[in-house]
C-alpha positions as CSV (number, residue, x, y, z in Angstrom):
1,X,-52.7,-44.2,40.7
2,X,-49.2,-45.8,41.6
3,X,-49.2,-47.7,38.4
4,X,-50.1,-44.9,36.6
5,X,-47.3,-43.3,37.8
6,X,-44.9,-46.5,37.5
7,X,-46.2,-45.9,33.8
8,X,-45.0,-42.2,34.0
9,X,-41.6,-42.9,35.3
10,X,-41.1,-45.6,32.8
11,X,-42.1,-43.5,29.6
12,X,-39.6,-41.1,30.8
13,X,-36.7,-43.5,31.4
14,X,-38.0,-44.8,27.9
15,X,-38.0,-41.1,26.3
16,X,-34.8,-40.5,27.9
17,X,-32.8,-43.8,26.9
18,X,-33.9,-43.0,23.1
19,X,-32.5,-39.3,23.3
20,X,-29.3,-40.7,24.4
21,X,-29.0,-43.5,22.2
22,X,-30.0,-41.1,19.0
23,X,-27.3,-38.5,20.3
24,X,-24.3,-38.1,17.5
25,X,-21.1,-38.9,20.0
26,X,-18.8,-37.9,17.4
27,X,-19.6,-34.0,17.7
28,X,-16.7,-32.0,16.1
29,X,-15.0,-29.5,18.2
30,X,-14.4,-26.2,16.6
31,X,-10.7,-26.1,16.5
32,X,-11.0,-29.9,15.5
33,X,-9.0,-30.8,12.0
34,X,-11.7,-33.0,10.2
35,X,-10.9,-34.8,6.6
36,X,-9.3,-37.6,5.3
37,X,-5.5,-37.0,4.5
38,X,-4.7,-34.6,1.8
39,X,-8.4,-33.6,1.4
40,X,-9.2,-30.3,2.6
41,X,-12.2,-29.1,3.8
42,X,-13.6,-25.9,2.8
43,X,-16.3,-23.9,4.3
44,X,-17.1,-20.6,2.0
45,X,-20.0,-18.5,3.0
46,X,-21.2,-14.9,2.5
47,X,-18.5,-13.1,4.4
48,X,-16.3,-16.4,5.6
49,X,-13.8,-18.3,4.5
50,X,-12.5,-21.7,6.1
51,X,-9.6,-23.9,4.5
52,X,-9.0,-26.8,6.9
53,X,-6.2,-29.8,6.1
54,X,-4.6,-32.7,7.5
55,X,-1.4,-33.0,5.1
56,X,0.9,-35.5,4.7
57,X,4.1,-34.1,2.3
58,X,1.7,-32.5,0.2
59,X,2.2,-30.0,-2.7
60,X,-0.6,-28.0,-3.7
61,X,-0.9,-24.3,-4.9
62,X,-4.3,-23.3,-5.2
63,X,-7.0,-20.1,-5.2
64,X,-9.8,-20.0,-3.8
65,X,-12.6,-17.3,-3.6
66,X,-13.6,-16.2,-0.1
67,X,-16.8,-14.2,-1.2
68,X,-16.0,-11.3,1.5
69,X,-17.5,-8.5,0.7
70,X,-16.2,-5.9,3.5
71,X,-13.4,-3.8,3.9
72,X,-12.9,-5.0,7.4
73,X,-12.1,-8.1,8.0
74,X,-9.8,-10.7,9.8
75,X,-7.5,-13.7,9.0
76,X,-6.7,-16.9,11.4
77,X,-4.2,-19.4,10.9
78,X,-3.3,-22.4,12.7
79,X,-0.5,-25.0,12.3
80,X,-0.6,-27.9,14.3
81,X,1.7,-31.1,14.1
82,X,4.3,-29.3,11.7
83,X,7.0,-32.3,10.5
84,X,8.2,-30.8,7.2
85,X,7.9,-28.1,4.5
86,X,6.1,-24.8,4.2
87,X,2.9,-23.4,3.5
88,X,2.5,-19.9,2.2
89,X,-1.2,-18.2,2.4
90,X,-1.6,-14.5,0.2
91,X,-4.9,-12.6,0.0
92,X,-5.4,-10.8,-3.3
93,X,-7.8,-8.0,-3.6
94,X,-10.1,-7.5,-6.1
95,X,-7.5,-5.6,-8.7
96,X,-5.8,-9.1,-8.2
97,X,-3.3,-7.3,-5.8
98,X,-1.4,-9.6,-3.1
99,X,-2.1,-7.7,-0.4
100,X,-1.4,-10.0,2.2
101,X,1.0,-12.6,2.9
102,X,2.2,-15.5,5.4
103,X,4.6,-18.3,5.4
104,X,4.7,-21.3,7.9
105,X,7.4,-23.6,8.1
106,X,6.7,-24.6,12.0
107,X,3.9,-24.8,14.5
108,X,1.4,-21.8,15.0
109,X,-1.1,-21.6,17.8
110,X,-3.2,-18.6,16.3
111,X,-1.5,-16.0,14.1
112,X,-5.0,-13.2,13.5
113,X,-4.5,-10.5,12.0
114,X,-7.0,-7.5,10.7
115,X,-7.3,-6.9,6.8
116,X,-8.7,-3.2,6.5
117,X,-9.0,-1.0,3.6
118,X,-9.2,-3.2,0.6
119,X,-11.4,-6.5,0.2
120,X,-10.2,-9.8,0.6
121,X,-11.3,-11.0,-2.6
122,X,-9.1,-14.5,-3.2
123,X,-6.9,-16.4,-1.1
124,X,-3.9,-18.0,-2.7
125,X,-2.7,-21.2,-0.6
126,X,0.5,-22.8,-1.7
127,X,1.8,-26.1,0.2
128,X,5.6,-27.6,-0.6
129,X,6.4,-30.8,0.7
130,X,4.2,-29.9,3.9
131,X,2.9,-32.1,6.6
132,X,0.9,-31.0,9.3
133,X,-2.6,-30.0,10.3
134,X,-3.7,-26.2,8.7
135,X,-6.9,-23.9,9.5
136,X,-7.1,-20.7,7.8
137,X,-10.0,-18.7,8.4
138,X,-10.8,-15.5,7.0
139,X,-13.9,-13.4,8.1
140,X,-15.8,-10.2,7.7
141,X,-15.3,-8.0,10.9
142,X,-17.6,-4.4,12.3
């Protein structure tokens, strides 16, 4: 009986050992800016939207579709790490309308702000001589 338990105790501490060992210990936070330099990474989903960067005195204007398909809905943006130029972020609706706009020239904790009555159709990003970390997420809201 006691080595049948020694047995026991030792298949656990096995069991246990291999959970840890086969754990990922690089587990991305949430608010975590992922990516290799100047390579954003996008995230685009029925009703969300994610643009994530780590520049470095980059200059990029680009649109993107966001595939939102409510007239409620909510944009996030976050600069970190701001050393140098601007980004400016429009939302255009789908009778190609800018119907939305920001511009970041320093650090921003968490601008959010609602998008209601029209839907966020494409998101225009443009990026002059800008280095710094950037989330923008846009998402459908009730």
């Amino acid at each position: 009986m006691a080595i049948a338990l020694i047995n026991y105790r030792l298949l656990i501490l096995v069991i246990l050992i291999l959970l840890t060992a086969a754990c990922r210990e690089d587990i991305i936070e949430p608010d975590t800016f992922v990516g290799t330099v100047n390579e954003p990474v996008q995230i685009n989903r029925l009703n969300s939207y994610t643009f994530i960067i780590h520049a470095q005195n980059m200059s990029v204007n680009v649109i993107n579709n966001t595939y939102i398909a409510s007239f409620t809905s909510r944009i996030s943006i976050t600069i970190v790490d701001h050393s140098s130029g601007y980004v400016s972020i429009n939302v255009i609706d789908r009778e190609e309308n800018s119907r939305f706009s920001y511009f970041g020239n320093e650090d921003e904790n968490l601008f959010t702000e609602s998008i209601i009555g029209y839907v966020p159709s494409r998101i225009g990003i443009r990026a002059v001589d800008f280095s710094g970390k950037l989330k923008i997420v846009v998402t459908k809201t009730l």
